[in-house]
RODOMAR-60278 format. One record per residue (C-alpha): residue number from 0; residue in three letters; x, z, y. Coordinates in pm, 1 decimal. Each point is the difference from the previous one (the first is absolute). Layout:
N
[kese NUM, ALA, [X, Z, Y]],
...
//
This chain:
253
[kese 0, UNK, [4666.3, 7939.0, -2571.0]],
[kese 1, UNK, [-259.3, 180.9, 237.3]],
[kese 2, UNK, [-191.7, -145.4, 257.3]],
[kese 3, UNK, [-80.2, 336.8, 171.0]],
[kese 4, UNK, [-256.4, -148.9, 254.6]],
[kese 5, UNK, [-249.2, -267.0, -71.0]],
[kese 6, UNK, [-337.8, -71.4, 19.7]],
[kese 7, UNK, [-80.1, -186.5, -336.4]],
[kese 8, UNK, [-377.0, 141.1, 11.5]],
[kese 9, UNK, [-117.1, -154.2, 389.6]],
[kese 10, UNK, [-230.6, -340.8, -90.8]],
[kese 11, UNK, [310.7, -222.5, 70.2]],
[kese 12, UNK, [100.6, 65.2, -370.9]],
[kese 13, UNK, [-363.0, -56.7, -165.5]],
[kese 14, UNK, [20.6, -341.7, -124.9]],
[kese 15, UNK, [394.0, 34.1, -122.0]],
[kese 16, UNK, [87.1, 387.6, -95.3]],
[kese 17, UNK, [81.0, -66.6, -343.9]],
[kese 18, UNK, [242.1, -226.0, 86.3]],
[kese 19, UNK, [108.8, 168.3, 270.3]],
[kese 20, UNK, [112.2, 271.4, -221.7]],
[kese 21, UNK, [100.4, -192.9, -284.0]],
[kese 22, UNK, [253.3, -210.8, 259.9]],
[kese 23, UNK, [133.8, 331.4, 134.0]],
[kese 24, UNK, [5.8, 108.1, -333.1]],
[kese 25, UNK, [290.1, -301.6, -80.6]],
[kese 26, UNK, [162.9, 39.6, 323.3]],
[kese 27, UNK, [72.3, 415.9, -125.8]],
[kese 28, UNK, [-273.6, 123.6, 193.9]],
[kese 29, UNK, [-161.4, 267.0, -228.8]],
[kese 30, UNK, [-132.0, 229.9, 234.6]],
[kese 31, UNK, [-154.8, 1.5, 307.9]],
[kese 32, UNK, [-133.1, 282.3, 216.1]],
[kese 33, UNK, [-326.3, -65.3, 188.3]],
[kese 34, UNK, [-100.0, 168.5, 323.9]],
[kese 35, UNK, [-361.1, 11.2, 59.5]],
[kese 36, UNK, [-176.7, -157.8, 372.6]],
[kese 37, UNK, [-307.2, 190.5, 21.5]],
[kese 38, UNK, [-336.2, 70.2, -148.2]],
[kese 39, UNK, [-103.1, -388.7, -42.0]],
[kese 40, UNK, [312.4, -33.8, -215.1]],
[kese 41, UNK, [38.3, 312.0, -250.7]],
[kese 42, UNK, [-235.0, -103.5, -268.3]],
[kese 43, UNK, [227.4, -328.4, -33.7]],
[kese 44, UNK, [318.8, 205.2, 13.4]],
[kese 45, UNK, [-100.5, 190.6, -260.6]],
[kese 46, UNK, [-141.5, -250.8, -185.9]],
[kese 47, UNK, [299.7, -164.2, -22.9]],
[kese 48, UNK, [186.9, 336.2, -119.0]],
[kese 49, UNK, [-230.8, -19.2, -263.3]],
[kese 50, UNK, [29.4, -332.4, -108.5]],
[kese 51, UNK, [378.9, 23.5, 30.1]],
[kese 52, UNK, [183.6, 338.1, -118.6]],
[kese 53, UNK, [330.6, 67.6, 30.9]],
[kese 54, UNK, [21.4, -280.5, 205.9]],
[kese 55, UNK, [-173.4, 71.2, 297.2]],
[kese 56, UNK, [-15.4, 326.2, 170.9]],
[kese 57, UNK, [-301.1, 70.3, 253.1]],
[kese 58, UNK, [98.8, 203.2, 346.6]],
[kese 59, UNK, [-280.1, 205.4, 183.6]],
[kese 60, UNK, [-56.8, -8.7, 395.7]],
[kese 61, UNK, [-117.3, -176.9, 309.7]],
[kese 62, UNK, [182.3, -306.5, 184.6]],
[kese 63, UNK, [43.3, 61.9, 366.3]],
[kese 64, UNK, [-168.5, -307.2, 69.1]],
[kese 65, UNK, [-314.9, 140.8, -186.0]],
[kese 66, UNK, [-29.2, 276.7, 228.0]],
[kese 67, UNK, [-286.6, 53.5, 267.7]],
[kese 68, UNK, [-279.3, 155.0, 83.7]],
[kese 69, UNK, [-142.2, 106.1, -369.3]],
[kese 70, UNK, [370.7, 91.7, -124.3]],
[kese 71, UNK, [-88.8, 338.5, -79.4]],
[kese 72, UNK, [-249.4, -175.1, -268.0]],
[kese 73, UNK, [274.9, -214.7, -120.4]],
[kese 74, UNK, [208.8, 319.8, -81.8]],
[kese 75, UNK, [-263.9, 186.7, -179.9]],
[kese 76, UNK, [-42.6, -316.4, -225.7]],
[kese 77, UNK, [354.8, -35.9, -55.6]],
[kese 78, UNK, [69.4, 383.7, -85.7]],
[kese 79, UNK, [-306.2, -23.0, -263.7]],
[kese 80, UNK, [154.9, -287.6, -136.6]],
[kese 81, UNK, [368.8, 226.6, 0.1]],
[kese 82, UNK, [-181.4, 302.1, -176.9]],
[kese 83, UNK, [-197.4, -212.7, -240.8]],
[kese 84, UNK, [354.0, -287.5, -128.8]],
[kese 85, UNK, [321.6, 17.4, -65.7]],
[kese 86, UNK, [214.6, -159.4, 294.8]],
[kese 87, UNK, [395.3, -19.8, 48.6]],
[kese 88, UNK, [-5.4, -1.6, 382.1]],
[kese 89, UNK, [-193.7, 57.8, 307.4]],
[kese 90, UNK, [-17.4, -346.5, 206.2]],
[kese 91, UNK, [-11.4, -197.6, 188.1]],
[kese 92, UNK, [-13.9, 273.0, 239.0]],
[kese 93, UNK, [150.5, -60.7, 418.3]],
[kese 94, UNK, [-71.1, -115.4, 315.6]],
[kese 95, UNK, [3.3, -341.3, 110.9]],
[kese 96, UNK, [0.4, -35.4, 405.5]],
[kese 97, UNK, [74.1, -408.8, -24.3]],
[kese 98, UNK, [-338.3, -136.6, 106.7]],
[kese 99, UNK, [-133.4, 275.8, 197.3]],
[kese 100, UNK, [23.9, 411.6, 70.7]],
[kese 101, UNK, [-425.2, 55.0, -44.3]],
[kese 102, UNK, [3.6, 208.4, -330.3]],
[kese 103, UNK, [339.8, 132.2, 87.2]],
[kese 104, UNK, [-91.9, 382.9, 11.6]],
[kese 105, UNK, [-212.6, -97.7, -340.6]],
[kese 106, UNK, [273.2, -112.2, -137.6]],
[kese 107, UNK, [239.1, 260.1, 82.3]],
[kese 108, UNK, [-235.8, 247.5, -158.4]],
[kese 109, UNK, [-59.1, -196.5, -296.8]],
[kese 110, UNK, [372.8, -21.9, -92.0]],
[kese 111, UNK, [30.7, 393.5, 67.0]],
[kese 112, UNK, [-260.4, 48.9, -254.2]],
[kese 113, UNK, [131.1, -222.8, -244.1]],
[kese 114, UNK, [354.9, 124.7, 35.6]],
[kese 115, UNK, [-132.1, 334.0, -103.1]],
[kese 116, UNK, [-204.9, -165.0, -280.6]],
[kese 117, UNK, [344.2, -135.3, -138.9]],
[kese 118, UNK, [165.7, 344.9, 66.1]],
[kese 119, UNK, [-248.8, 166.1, -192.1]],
[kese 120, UNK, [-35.3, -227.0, -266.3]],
[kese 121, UNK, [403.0, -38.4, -38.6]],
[kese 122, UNK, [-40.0, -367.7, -41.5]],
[kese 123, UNK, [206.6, -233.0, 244.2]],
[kese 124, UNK, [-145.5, -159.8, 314.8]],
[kese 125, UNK, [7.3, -377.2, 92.3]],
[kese 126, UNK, [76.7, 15.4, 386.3]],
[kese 127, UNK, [-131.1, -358.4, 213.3]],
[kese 128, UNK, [129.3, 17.9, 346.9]],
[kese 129, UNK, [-34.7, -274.9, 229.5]],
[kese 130, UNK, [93.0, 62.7, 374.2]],
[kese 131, UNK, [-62.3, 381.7, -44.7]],
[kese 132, UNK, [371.9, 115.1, -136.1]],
[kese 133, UNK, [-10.3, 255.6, 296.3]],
[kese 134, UNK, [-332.6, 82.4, -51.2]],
[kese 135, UNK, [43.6, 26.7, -440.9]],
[kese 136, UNK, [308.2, 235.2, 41.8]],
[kese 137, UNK, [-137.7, 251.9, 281.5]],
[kese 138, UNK, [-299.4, 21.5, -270.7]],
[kese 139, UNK, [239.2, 28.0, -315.3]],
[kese 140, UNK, [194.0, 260.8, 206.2]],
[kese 141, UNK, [-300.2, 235.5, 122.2]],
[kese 142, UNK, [-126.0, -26.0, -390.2]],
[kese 143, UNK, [294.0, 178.7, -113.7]],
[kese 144, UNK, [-70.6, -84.2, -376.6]],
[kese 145, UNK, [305.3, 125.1, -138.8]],
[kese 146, UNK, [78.3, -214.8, -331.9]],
[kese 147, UNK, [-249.9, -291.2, 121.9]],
[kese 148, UNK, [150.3, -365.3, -143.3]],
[kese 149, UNK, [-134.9, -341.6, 8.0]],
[kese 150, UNK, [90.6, -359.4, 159.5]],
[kese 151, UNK, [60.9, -115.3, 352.7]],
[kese 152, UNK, [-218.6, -302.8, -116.1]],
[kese 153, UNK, [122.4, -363.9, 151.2]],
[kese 154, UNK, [322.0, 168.9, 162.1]],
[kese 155, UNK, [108.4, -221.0, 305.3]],
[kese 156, UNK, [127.4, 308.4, 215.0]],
[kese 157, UNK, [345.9, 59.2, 107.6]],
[kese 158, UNK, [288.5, 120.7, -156.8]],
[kese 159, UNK, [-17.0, 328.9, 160.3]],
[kese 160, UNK, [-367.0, 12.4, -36.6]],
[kese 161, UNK, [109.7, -61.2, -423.1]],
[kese 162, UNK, [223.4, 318.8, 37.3]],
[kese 163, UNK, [-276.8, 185.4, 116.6]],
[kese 164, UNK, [-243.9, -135.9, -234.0]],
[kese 165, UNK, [237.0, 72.3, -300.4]],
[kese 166, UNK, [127.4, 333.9, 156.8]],
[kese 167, UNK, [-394.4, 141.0, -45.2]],
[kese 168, UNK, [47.9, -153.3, -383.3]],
[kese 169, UNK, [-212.7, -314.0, 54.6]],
[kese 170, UNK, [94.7, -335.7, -154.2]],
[kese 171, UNK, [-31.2, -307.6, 116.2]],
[kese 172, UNK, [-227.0, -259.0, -120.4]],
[kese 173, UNK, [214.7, -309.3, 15.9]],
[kese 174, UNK, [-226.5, -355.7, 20.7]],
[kese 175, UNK, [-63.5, -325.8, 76.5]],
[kese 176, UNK, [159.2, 45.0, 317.6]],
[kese 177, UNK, [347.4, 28.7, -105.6]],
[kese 178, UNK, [-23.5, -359.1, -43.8]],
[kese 179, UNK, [-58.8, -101.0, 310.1]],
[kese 180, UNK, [244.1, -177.8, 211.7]],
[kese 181, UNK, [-53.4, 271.5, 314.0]],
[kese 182, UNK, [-147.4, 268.9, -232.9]],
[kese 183, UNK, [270.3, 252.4, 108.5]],
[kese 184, UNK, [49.7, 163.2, -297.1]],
[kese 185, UNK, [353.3, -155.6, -21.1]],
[kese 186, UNK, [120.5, 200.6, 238.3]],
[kese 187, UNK, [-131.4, 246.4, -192.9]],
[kese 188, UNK, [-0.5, 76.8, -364.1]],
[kese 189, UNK, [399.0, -11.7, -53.9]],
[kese 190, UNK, [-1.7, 386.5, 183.4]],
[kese 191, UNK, [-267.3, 130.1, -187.8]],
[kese 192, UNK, [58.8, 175.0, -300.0]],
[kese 193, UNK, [-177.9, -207.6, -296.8]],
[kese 194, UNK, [-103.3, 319.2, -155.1]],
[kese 195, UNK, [-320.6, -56.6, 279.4]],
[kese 196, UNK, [-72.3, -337.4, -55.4]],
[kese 197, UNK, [-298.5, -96.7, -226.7]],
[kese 198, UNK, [-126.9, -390.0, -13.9]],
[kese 199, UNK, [-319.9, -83.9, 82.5]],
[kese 200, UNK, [-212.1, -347.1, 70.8]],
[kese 201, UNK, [-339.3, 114.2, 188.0]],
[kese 202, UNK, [-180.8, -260.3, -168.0]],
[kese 203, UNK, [-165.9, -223.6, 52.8]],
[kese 204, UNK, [171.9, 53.0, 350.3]],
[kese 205, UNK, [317.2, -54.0, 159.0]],
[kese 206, UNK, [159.5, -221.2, -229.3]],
[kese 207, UNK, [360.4, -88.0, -47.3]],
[kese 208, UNK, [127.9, -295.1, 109.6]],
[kese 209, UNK, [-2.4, -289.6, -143.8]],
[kese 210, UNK, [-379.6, 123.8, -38.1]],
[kese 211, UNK, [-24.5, 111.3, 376.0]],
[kese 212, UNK, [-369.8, -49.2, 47.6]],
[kese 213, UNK, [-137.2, -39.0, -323.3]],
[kese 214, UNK, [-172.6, 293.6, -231.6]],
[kese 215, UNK, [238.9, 242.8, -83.3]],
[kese 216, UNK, [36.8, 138.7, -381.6]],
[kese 217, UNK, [184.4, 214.7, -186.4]],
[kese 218, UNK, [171.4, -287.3, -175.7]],
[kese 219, UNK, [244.8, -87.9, 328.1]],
[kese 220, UNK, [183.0, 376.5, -3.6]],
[kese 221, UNK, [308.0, -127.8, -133.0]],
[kese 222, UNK, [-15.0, -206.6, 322.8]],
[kese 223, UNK, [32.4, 333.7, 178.9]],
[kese 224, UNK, [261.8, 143.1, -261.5]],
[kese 225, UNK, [185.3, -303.2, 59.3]],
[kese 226, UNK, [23.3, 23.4, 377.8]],
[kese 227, UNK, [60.8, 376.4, 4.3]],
[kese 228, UNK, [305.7, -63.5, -276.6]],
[kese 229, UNK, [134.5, -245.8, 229.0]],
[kese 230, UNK, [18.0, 249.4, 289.7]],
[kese 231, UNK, [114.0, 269.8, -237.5]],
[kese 232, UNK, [249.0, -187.6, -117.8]],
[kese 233, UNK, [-74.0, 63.6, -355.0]],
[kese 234, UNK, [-232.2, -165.9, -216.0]],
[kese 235, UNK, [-351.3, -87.0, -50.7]],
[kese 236, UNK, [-24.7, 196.7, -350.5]],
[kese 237, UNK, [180.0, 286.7, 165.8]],
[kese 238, UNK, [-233.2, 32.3, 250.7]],
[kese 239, UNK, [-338.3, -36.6, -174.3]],
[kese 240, UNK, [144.8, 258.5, -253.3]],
[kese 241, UNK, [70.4, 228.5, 267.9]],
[kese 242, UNK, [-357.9, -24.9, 157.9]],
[kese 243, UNK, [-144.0, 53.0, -318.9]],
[kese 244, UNK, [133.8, 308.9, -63.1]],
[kese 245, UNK, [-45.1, 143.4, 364.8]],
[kese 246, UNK, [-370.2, -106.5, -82.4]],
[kese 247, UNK, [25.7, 182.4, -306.8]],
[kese 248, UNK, [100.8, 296.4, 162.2]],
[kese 249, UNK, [-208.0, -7.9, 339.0]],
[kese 250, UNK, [-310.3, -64.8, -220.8]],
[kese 251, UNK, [45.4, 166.4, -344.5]],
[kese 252, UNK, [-55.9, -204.0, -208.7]],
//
């Protein structure tokens, strides 16, 4: 299986990340896809690329909630850090309006840039968007990035906000969420083709229930692949296969 969103390098996973990985490791979890936060967290990222290859796969780019004032720093670090590694994706890249709208022009511009980084670079893009799914697609649109791919990250949107999504070739990163009892993503998933569905935990947030409020980790995806089988109507196996191979082919490898 693929967890193709999780923070396994932040501090939460210090004292445990061995086994962390060795429990997702028994639960099928082989690889897991890492999108980085910001400068204060891309030594650790690729530290733990390092330590772990072929298991975990480091992402390059700026969180929306990173962004203010010295963000045009933060993106010069994080392109010398694209030109000088290896990385499978460019994330976790967005704009996040939830707590407030202050760094919303910075962040607007930030995920231009880094759209065109992943354009560039050919490598697929790790979308967050949190109250700003108007304000995401008028930016996606005006890019015009023909061939651009990556993740709606965390997808709670609607169904025809999923059409759109997967009518621009985005997938949808399928968590924790679809657990929970108002979640929404019941009324959901069973009209979207599964060939844009890919799993994902966002460790060590969001996750599924019965955890609801603990540390997330990679280890509780077939939680996810569970629920999502249930609302497919197929079965747990099915579905992780399935998200493993649109992994495969969103990411390359």
């Amino acid at each position: 299986m693929t967890d193709t969103h999780s923070h396994i390098f932040l501090p939460e996973f210090d004292q445990d990340r061995e086994a962390v990985l060795d429990r997702a490791s028994q639960m099928g979890v082989n690889r897991i896809f890492m999108p980085n936060v910001d400068s204060s967290t891309a030594e650790s990222l690729l530290a733990a690329a390092v330590a772990y290859p072929g298991r975990c796969f480091p992402m390059m780019g700026l969180h929306p909630t990173s962004v203010g004032k010295d963000f045009e720093k933060e993106l010069r670090i994080a392109d010398k850090y694209l030109s000088d590694y290896t990385f499978y994706g460019i994330g976790e890249v967005g704009i996040d309006l939830y707590w407030d709208k202050t760094w919303q022009e910075q962040q607007e511009e930030a995920f231009r840039i880094q759209l065109e980084w992943a354009h560039a670079r050919n490598l697929p893009v790790i979308i967050h968007v949190r109250n700003s799914y108007e304000e995401t697609m008028r930016i996606l649109r005006d890019a015009a990035l023909p061939g651009l791919k990556g993740i709606f990250h965390c997808f709670t949107g609607t169904l025809s906000q999923a059409h759109e999504v997967t009518g621009m070739g985005f997938h949808l990163g399928i968590g924790g969420v679809a657990t929970f009892k108002n979640g929404g993503l019941d009324q959901l998933l069973p009209h979207v083709d599964p060939k844009w569905i890919v799993l994902e935990t966002d460790s060590p947030y969001l996750a599924p229930v019965p955890h609801r409020g603990k540390r997330n980790e990679p280890s509780y995806l077939p939680l996810i692949a569970s629920r999502v089988a249930d609302l497919l109507s197929t079965s747990p196996l099915h579905i992780s296969e399935l998200s493993h191979l649109n992994s495969k082919l969103l990411f390359g490898v």
